[in-house]
C-alpha positions in Angstrom: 23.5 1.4 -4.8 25.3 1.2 -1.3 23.9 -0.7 1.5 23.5 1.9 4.9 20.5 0.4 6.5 19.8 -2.1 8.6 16.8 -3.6 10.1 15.6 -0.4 11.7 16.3 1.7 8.4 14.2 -0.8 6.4 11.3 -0.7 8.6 10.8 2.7 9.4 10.9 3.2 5.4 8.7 0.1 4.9 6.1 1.6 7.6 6.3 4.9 6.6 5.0 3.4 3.2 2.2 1.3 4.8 1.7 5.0 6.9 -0.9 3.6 9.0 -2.7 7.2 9.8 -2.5 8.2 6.5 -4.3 5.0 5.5 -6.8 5.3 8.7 -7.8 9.0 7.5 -7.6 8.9 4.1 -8.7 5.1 3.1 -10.7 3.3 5.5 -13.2 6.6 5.8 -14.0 5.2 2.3 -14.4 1.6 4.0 -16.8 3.0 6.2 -18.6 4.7 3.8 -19.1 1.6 1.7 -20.0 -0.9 4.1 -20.3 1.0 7.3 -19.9 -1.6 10.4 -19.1 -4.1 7.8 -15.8 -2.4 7.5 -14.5 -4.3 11.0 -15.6 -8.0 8.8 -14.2 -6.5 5.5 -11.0 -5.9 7.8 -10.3 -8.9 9.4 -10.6 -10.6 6.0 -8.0 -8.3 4.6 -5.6 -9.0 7.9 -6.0 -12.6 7.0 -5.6 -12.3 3.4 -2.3 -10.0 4.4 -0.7 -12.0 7.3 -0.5 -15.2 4.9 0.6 -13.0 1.7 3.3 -11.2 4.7 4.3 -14.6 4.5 4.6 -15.1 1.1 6.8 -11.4 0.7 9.0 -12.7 3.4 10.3 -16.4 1.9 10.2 -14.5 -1.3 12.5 -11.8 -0.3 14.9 -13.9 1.4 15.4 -15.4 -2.0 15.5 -12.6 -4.2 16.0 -9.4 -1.8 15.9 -7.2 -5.3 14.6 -3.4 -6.2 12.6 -4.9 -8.9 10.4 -6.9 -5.8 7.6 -8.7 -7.1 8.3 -9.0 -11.0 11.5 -10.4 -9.9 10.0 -12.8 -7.6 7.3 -14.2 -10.7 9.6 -14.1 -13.4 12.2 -16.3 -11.3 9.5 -19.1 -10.7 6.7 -18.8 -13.3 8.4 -17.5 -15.9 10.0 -14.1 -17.9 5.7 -13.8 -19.4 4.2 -13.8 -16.0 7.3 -11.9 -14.5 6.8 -9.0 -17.5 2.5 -9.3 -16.7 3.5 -8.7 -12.5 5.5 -6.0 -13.8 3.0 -4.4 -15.6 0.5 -4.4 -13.1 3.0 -3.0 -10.3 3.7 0.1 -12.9 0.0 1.0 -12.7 -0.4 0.0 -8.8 3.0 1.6 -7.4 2.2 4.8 -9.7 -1.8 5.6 -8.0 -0.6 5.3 -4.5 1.2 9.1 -4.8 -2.2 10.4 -6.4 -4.4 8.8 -3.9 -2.4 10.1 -0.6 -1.9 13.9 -2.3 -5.2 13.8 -2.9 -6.4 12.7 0.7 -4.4 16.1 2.5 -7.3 17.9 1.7 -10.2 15.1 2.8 -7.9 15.4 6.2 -7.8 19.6 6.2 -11.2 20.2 4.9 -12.3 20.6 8.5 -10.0 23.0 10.0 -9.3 24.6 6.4 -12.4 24.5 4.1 -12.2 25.6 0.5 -8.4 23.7 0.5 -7.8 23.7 -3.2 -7.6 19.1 -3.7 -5.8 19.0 -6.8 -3.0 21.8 -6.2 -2.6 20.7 -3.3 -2.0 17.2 -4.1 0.7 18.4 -6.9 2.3 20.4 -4.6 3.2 17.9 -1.9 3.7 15.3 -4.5 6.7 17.6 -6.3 8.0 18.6 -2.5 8.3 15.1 -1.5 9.9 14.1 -4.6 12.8 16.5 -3.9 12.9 15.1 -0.5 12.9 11.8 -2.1 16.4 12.8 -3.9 18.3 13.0 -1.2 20.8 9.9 0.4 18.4 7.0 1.7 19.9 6.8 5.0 18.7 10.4 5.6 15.4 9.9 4.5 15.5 6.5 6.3 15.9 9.0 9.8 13.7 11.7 8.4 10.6 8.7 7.6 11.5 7.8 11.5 10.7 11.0 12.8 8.0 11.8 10.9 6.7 8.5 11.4 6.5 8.9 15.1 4.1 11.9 14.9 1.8 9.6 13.0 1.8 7.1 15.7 0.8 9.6 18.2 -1.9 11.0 16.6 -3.3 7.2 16.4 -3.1 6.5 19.6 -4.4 9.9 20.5 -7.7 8.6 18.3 -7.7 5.1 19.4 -7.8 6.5 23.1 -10.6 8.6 22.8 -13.1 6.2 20.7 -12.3 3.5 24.0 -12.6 6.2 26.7 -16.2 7.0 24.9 -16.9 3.7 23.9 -20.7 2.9 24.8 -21.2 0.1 21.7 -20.2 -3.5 22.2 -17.5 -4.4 19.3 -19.1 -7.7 18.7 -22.4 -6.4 17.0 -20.0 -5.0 14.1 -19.6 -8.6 13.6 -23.0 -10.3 14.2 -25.1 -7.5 12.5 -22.9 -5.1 10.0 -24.6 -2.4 9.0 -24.0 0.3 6.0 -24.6 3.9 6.4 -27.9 4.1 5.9 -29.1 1.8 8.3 -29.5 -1.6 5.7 -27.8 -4.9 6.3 -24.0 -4.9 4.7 -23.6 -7.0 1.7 -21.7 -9.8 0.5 -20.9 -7.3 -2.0 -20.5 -4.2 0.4 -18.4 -6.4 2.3 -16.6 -7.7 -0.8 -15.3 -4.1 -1.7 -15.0 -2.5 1.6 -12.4 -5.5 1.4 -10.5 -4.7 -1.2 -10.0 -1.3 -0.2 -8.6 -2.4 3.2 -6.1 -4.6 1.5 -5.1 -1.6 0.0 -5.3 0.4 3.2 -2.9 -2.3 4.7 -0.5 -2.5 1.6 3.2 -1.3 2.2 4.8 -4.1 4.4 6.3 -6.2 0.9 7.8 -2.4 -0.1 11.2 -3.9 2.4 12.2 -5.9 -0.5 12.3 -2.7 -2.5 15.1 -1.5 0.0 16.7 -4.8 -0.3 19.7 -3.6 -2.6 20.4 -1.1 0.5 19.8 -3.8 3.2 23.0 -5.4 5.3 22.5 -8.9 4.9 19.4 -8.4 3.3 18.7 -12.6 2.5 19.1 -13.2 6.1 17.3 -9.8 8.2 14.3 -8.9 5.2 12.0 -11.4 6.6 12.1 -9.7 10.0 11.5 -6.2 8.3 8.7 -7.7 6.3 6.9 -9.2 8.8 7.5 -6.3 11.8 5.7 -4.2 9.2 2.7 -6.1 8.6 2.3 -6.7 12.5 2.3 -3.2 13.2 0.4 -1.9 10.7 -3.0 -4.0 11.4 -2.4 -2.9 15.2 -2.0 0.8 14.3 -5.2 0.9 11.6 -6.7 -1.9 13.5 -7.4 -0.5 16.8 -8.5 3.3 15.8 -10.9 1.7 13.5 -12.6 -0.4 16.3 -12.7 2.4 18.8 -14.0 4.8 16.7 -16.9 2.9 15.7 -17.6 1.7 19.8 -16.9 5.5 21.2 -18.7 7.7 18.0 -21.2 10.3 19.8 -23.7 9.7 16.7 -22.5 6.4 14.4 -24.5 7.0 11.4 -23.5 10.7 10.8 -19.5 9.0 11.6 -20.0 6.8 8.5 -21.2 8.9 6.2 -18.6 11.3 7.1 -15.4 11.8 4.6 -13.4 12.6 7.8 -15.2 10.1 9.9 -11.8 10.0 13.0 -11.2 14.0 12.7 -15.1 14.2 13.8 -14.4 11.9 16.8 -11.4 14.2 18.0 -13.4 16.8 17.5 -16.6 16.1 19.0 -14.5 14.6 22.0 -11.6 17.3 22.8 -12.9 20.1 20.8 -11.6 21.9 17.0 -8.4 22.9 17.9 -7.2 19.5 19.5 -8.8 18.1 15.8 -6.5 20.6 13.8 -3.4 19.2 15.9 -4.3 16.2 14.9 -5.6 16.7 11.3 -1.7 18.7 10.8 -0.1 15.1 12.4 -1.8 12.9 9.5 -0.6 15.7 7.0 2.6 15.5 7.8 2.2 11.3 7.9 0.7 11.6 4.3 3.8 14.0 3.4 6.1 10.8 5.0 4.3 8.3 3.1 4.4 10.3 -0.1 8.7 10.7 0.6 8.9 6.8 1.2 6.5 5.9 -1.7 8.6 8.3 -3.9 11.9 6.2 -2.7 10.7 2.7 -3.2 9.0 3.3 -7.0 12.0 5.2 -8.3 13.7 1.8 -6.8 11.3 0.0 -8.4 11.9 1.4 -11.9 15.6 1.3 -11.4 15.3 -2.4 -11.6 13.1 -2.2 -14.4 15.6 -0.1 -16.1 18.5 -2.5 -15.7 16.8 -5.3 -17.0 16.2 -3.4 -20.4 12.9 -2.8 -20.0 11.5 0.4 -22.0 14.7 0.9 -24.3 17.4 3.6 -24.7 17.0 6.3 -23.6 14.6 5.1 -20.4 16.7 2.5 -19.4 19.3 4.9 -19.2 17.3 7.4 -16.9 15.9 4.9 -15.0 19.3 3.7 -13.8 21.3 6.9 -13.7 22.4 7.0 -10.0 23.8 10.4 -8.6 27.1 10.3 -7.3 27.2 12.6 -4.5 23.3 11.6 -3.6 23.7 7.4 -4.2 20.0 7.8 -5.4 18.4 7.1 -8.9 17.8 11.0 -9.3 16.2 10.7 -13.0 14.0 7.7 -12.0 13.1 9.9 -8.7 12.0 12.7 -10.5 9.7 10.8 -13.3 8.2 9.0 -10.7 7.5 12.5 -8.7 6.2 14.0 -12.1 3.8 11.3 -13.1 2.3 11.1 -9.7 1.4 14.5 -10.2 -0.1 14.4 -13.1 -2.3 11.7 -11.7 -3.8 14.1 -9.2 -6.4 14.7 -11.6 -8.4 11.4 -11.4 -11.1 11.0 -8.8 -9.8 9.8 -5.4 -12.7 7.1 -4.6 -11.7 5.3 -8.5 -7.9 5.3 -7.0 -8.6 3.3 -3.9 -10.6 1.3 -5.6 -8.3 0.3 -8.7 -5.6 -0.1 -6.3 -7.3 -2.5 -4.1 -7.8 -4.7 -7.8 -4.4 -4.8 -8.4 -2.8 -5.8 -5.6 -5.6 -8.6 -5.7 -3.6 -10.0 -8.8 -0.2 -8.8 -7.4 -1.0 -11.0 -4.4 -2.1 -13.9 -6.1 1.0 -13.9 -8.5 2.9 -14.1 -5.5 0.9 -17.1 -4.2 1.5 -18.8 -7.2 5.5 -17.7 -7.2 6.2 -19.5 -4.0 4.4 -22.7 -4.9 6.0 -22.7 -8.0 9.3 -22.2 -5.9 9.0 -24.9 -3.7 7.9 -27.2 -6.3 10.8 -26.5 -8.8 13.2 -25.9 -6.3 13.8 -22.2 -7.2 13.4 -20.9 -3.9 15.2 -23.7 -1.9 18.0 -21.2 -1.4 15.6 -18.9 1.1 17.1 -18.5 4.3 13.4 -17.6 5.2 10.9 -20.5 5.1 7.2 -19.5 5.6 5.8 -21.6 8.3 2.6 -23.8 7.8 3.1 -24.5 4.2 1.5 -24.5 1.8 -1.2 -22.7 4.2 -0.4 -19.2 3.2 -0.2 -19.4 -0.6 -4.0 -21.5 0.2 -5.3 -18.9 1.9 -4.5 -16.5 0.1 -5.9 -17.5 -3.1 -8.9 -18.5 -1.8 -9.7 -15.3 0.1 -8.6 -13.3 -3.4 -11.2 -15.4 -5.3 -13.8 -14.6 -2.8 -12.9 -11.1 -2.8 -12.3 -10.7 -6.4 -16.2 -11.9 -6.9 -17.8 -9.8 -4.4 -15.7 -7.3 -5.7 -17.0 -8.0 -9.5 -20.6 -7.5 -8.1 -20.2 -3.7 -7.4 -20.9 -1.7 -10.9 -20.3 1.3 -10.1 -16.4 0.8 -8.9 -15.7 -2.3 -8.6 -16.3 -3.9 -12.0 -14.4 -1.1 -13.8 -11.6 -1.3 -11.6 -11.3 -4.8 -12.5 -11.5 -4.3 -16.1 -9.0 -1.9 -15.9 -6.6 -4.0 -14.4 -7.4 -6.7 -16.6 -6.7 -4.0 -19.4 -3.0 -3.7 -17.7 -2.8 -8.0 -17.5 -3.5 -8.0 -21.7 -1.6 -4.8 -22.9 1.7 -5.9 -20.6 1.6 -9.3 -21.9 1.3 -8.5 -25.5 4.6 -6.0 -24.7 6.2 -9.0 -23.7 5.2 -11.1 -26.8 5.9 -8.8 -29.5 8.4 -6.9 -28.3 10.4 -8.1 -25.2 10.5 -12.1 -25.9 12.7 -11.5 -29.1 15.2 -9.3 -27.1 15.2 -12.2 -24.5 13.9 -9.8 -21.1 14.9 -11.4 -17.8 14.1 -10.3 -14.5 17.8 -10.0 -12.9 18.4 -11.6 -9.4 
């Protein structure tokens, strides 16, 4: 693949990814809904557990600025059996994001279009953005930008209007959480509502999937890594707050499955709400076109390294020569996502949020391993504080992951099912992939 983009490139695809309104209309209303002012605790513990694993991504990167990303990063430290179990978690994890944002267009719509059809809907924009997605990264790099823009304005348009109504004092959400229905948040409430907000904050570590298209991509990833993360928890951060301190009736705003569309609406009237409900469409359509980009990058990697067998590998690493773009991989990973439209949106967010808990703590174990064998030592990034973040952040997973466990309904299955993905990918390594010697290339 060429390299065309530069810092700037990187991290208006990288945010794009994280699409902080998509994530603030479409995710935390779930957040909300779980652990209703618990959501503002639940987020702080995911900003913690995400500015030490930003940390992690960035020395990580700057060693192995690779498509393949986190895979790469495990296999290189821990192992080619842990690489090949990262792997097979990412396929899942990478694959339910397009479901889960074609999905949430219509929970955005629903209130200045009701009767939006979810599911065709969903496939729709999933197999538009995939065409998009075909097209010569540095243009979509430019396109992301602008769209990306028109995100950040509706955002601010919400954060403004929750402060400018704002009767509640923000520190109650903290002293007293309460869920929907009026009863103290739970460890376990608070637990989930977690896991979906790492989820809802997930995107900034995507960079290292551009990293193959990167100038100097050892030296600058860090900074794209890290500018994405900061902005990110400022952009879902802030309209989350101010929502919850300016909402004309609270209860009736957590219950609601379009909890920030209500606020504009109730404060500046319906139409103001459809202008902005049409701005986190077309923010959902950005993310989807990013997404799209990275996970076909994503399985290019895992084609090179021999990964699934002729004819796959093949596909998977086809590159158009007019486009520069692995157009085969593009369009599986477009075609999959829409057949995934079909499963229920709350059991997306939810399994999502349980993979990137074992994603994350792969990667915590990756850079210890790193430093301690020496892998890593060729970084030009070096995460500051260490070993702080990987600490952190495997505490804060284990605490999660328990509270997490505690939640029947979603929670516990979600977990199963990405213990399911842990098992099945290690016994493809062990009785299939370890005779043909599978490496992770760097």
């Amino acid at each position: 693949m060429t390299r065309s983009l530069g810092v700037a490139g990187v991290l208006f695809l990288t945010l794009s990814v994280t699409t902080p309104a998509s994530s603030v209309f479409v995710i935390v209303p779930g957040m909300l809904q779980v652990a209703g002012t618990g959501a503002v605790l639940a987020t702080i513990a995911a900003a913690l557990v995400c500015v030490a694993t930003a940390y992690l991504y960035a020395e990580l990167s700057s060693a192995w600025p690779v498509a393949g990303g986190e895979y790469v990063m495990v296999a290189r430290t821990l192992g080619p059996l842990a690489g090949f179990v990262m792997l097979g978690v990412n396929v899942f994890n990478n694959l339910l994001f397009l479901p889960v944002a074609g999905l949430g267009i219509r929970e955005v719509l629903a209130g200045v279009w009701p009767g939006l059809p979810q599911v065709p809907v969903a496939m729709a924009v999933v197999a538009g953005c995939t065409l998009v997605a075909l097209l010569n990264i540095r243009i979509n790099a430019w396109i992301t930008g602008i769209f990306l823009a028109v995100e950040v304005a509706a955002l601010a348009l919400v954060a403004t209007l929750g402060l400018m109504e704002g009767t509640r004092n923000p520190v109650a959400f903290l002293a007293a959480p309460m869920t929907p229905s009026g009863a103290p948040a739970s460890l376990t409430d608070l637990g989930v509502a977690a896991s979906i907000a790492i989820f809802a904050f997930n995107g900034y570590g995507v960079a290292v999937y551009f990293g193959e298209e990167m100038h100097e991509a050892p030296r600058r990833i860090a900074k794209a890594v890290t500018a994405a993360l900061a902005l990110t928890l400022v952009l879902e951060g802030v309209p989350l707050v101010a929502a919850l301190m300016g909402a004309a009736d609270l209860p009736a705003l957590l219950a609601s499955g379009d909890p920030f569309g209500l606020l504009v609406r109730q404060a500046v009237g319906a139409e103001a709400g459809g202008w902005v409900a049409a701005g986190v469409a077309i923010a959902i359509v950005n993310a989807i076109i990013a997404w799209v980009l990275a996970c076909a990058r994503f399985f290019y990697a895992t084609g090179r390294d021999g990964t699934w067998g002729r004819p796959v590998d093949r596909w998977l690493t086809s590159i158009h020569p007019r486009l520069g773009s692995p157009w085969i991989g593009t369009l599986m990973v477009g075609g999959t996502g829409m057949a995934l439209c079909v499963l229920p949106l709350r059991l997306l967010k939810v399994w999502s949020g349980a993979g990137l808990i074992a994603i994350y703590a792969g990667l915590a174990m990756a850079a210890i391993a790193g430093r301690r064998g020496g892998a890593t030592a060729h970084a030009r990034y070096r995460m500051p504080l260490y070993p702080l973040a990987p600490a952190v952040t495997l505490i804060a997973l284990a605490g999660i992951a328990c509270a997490t466990w505690l939640d029947p309904e979603d929670g516990r299955p979600a977990m199963l099912a990405t213990a399911a993905q842990v098992a099945l990918a290690a016994a493809y390594y062990l009785l299939v992939l370890r005779r043909r010697g599978w490496t992770a290339q760097a």
